[in-house]
C-alpha positions as CSV (number, residue, x, y, z in Angstrom):
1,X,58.4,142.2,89.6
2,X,57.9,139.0,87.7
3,X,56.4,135.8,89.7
4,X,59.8,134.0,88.6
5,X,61.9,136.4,89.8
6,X,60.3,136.5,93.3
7,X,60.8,132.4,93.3
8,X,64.2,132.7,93.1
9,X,64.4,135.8,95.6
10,X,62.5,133.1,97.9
11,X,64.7,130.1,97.2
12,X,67.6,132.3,98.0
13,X,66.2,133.6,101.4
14,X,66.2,129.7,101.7
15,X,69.8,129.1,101.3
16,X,70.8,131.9,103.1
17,X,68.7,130.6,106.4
18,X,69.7,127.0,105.9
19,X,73.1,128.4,106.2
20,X,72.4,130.0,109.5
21,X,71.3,126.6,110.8
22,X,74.8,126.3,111.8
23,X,75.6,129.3,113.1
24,X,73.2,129.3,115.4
25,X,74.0,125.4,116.4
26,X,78.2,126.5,116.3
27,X,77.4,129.5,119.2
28,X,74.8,127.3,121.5
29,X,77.8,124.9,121.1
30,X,79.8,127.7,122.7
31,X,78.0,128.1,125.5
32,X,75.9,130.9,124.0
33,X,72.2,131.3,125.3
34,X,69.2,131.4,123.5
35,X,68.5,134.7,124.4
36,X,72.0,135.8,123.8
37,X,72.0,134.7,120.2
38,X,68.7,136.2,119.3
39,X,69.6,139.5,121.2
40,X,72.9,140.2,119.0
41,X,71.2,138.6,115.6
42,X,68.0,140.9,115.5
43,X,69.2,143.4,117.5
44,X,71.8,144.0,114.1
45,X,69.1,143.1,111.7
46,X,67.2,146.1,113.3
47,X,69.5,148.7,113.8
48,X,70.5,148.1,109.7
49,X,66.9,148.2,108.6
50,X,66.2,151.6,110.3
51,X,69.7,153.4,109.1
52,X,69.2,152.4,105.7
53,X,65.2,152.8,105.2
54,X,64.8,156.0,108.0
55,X,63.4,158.3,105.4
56,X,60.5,156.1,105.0
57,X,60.2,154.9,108.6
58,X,59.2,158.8,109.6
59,X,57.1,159.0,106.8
60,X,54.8,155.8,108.0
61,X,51.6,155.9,109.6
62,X,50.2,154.4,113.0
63,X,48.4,151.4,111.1
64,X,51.4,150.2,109.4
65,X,53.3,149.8,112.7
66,X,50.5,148.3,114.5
67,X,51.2,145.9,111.9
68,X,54.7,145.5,111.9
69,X,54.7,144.9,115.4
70,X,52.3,142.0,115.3
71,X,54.1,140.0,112.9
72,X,57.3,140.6,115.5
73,X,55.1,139.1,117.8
74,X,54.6,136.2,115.9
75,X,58.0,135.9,114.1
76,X,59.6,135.9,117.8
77,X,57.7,132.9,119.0
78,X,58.6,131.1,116.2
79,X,62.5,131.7,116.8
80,X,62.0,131.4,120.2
81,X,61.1,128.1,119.9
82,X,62.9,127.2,116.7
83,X,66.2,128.3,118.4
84,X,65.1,126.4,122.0
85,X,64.7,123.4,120.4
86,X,68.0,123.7,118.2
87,X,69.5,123.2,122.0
88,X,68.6,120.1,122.4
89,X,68.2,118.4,118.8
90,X,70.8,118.5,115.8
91,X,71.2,121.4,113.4
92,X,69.7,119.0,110.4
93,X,67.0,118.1,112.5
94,X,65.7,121.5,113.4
95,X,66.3,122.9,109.6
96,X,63.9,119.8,108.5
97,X,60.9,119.9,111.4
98,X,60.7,123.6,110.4
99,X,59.7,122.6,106.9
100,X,56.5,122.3,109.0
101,X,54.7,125.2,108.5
102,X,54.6,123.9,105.4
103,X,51.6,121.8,106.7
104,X,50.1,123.9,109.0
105,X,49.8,127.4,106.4
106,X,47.0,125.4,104.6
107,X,45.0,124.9,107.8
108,X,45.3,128.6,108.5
109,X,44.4,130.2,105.5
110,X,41.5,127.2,105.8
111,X,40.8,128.6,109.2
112,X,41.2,132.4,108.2
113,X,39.5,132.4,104.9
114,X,36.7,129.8,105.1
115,X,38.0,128.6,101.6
116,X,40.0,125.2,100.7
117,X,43.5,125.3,99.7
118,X,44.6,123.7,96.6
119,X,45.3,119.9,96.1
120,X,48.6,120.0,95.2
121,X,49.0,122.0,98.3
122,X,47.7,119.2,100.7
123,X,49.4,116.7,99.0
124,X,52.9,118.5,99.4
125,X,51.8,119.0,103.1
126,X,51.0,115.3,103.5
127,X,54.6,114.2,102.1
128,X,56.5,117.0,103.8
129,X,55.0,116.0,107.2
130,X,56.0,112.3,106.4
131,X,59.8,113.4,105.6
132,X,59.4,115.2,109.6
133,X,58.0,112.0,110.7
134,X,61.0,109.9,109.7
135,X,63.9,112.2,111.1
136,X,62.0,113.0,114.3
137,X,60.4,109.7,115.5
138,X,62.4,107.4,117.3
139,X,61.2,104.1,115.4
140,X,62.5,101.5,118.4
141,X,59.8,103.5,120.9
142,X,58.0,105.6,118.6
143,X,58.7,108.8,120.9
144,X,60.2,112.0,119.8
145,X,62.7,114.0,121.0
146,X,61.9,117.5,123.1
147,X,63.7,119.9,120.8
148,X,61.6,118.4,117.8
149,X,58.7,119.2,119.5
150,X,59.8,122.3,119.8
151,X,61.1,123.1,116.8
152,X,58.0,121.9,115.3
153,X,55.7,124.8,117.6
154,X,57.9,127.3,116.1
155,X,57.0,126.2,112.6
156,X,53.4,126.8,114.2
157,X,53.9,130.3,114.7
158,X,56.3,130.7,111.1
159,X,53.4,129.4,109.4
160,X,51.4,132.2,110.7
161,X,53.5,134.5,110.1
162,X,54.2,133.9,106.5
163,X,50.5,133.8,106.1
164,X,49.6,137.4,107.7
165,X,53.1,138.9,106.4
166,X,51.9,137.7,102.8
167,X,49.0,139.2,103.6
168,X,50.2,143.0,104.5
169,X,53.3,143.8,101.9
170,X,50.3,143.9,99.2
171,X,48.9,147.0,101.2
172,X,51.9,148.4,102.7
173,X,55.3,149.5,102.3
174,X,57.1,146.0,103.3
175,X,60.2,148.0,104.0
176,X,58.5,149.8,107.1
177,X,56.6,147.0,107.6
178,X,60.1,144.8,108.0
179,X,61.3,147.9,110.1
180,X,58.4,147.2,113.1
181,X,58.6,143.6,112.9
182,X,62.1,143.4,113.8
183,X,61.7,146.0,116.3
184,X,59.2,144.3,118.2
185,X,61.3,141.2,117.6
186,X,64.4,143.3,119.3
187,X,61.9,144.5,122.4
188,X,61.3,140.8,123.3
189,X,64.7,140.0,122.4
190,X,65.9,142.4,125.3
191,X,63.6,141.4,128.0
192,X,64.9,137.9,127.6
193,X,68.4,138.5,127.6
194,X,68.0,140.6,130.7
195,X,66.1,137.8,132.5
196,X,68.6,135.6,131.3
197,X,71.4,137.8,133.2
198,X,72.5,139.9,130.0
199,X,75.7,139.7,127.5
200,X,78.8,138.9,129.8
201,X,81.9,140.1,129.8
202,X,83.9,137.1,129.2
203,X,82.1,137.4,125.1
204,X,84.9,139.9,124.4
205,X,88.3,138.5,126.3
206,X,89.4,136.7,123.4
207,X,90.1,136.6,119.8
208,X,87.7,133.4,120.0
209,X,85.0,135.0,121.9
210,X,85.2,137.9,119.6
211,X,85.0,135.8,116.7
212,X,81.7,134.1,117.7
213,X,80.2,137.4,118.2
214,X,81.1,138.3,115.0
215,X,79.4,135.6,113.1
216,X,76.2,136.7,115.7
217,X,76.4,140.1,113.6
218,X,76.7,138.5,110.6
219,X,73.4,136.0,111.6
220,X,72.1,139.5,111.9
221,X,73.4,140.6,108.5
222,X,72.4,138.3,106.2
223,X,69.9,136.0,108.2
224,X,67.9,138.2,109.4
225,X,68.6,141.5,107.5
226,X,68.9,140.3,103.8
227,X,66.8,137.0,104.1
228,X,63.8,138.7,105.6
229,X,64.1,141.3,103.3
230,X,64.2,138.9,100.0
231,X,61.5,137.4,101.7
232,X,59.2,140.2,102.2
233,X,59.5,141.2,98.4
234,X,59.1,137.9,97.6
235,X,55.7,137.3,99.4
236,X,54.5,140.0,97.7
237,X,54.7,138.8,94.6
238,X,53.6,135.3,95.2
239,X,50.7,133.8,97.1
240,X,51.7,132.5,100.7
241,X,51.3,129.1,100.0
242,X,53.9,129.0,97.2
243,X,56.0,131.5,99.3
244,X,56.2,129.0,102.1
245,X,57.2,126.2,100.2
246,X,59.9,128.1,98.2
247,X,61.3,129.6,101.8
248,X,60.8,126.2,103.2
249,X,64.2,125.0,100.9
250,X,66.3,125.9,104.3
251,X,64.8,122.7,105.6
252,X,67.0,121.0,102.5
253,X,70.1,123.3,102.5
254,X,70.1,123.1,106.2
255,X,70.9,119.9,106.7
256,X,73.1,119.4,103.5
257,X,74.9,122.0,104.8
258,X,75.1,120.6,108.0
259,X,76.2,117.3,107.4
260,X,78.7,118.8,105.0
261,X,80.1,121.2,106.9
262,X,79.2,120.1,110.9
263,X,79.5,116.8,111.3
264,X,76.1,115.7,111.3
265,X,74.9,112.5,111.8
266,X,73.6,111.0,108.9
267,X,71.8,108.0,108.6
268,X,68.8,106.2,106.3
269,X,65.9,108.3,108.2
270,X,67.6,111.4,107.8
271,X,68.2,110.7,103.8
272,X,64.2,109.4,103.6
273,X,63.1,113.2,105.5
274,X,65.6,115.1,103.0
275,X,63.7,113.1,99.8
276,X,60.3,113.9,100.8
277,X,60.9,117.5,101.8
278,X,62.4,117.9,98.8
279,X,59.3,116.0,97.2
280,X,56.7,118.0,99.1
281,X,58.8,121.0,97.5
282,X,58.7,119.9,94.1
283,X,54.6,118.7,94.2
284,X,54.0,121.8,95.1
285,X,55.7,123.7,91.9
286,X,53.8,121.5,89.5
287,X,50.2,120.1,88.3
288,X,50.2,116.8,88.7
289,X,47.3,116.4,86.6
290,X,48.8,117.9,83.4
291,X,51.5,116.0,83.9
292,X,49.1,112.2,83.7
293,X,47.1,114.2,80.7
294,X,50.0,114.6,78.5
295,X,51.0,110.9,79.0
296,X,47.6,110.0,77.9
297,X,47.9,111.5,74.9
298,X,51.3,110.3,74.2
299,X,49.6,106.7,74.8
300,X,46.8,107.5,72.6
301,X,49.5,108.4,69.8
């Protein structure tokens, strides 16, 4: 597959997530639970991936679900807390503090490989954490609010798991790889729900009801079916560092989509975090440096 071809699978992986900022925000609006939510939405996303790629599934080995199950591990910890903290902040708010494992995948592949990450990547980081700064502090006390903290811990663990999943689908069938992930992802899933007293009754005693549990299944569907599956194939085309700023584009669609379609405040901060997002986004694509040689010689002329 051609490097441009898995940018665009990326960016739409993107779209498709920043979509599903509002579903998510439309059912906890509904009085669905965290645990609810996450239970119906992965729990379709896995039962899809092992119907349609079985034949491979039974013909993997121990070390690539080993694998698959650790990423679930991490990719669960980052929804947990991504989808906890989409409780108690807005839906634009949690699509743009994600945009922060932007920042924190250079310190782990620092951490992980002993080797520094390039400039361009830093300086997107810098910018991207300044467009989180201005829609998450409060400017009259400098505080910030509890679900952007944690929404920003689950772009913690989504860093991490963008680095190590980038890391695998070169050296293993992603599809399988996928397969385990979401599994594990579905095990934790479960637990939670039934700690949090299961799926109840009352989800299917009304056309309403039914409804919202019909656009859980189709969270499952497309946000965590399709876009994890574009983004699997992306990754392992691309290096993880370009891969998370590519996937990182929910964190513009998001709340675009949200104020568009949710009735999301919008205000002067949240307009300064969507510009340096996007301008974290776009440093990140190009060489700055070619950019100030080519005027130089146009000067010279």
């Amino acid at each position: 597959m051609k490097r441009n071809l898995a940018r665009v699978i990326l960016t739409l992986a993107g779209i498709i997530w920043g979509l599903g900022f509002i579903g998510n925000k439309y059912l906890i609006d509904n009085n669905w639970t965290e645990a609810q939510l996450l239970f119906v939405r992965f729990g379709t996303a896995t039962l899809l991936i092992f119907i349609v790629y079985i034949k491979r599934i039974l013909r993997t080995n121990l070390q690539v679900i080993k694998k698959g199950l650790s990423l679930g591990i991490l990719l669960y910890l980052g929804f947990f807390f991504q989808t906890w903290g989409l409780a108690h902040t807005t839906a634009s708010n949690n699509a743009l503090i994600t945009a922060g494992y932007i920042v924190v995948l250079p310190v782990i592949i620092f951490i992980m490989e002993k080797k520094g990450v390039h400039y361009k990547t830093v300086i997107a980081g810098f910018v991207t954490l300044m467009g989180i700064g201005f829609i998450s502090l409060d400017f009259s006390d400098l505080s910030v609010a509890f679900g952007d903290v944690l929404t920003f811990i689950g772009s913690i663990f989504y860093g991490a798991h963008i680095y190590f999943l980038g890391k695998q689908t070169k050296k293993v069938d992603l599809f399988v790889l996928m397969a385990f992930q979401l599994l594990m992802f579905s095990f934790f899933a479960t637990i939670a729900l039934i700690i949090d007293g299961g799926l109840p009754v009352s989800l299917f005693d009304s056309k309403f009801k039914l409804g919202l549990l019909g656009i859980a299944v189709s969270l499952g569907v497309f946000g965590s079916f399709i876009a994890f599956l574009f983004q699997s194939i992306g990754q392992k085309n691309t290096n993880e560092a370009e891969a998370a700023i590519l996937i990182s584009t929910e964190s513009l669609f998001g709340p675009l989509f949200a104020i568009l379609f949710y009735n999301d405040p919008f205000n002067i901060y949240i307009l300064l975090g969507i510009i340096f997002v996007f301008s974290g986004i776009v440093l990140s694509e190009i060489d700055i440096t070619v950019f100030f040689k080519k005027e130089g010689k146009t000067n010279e002329l």
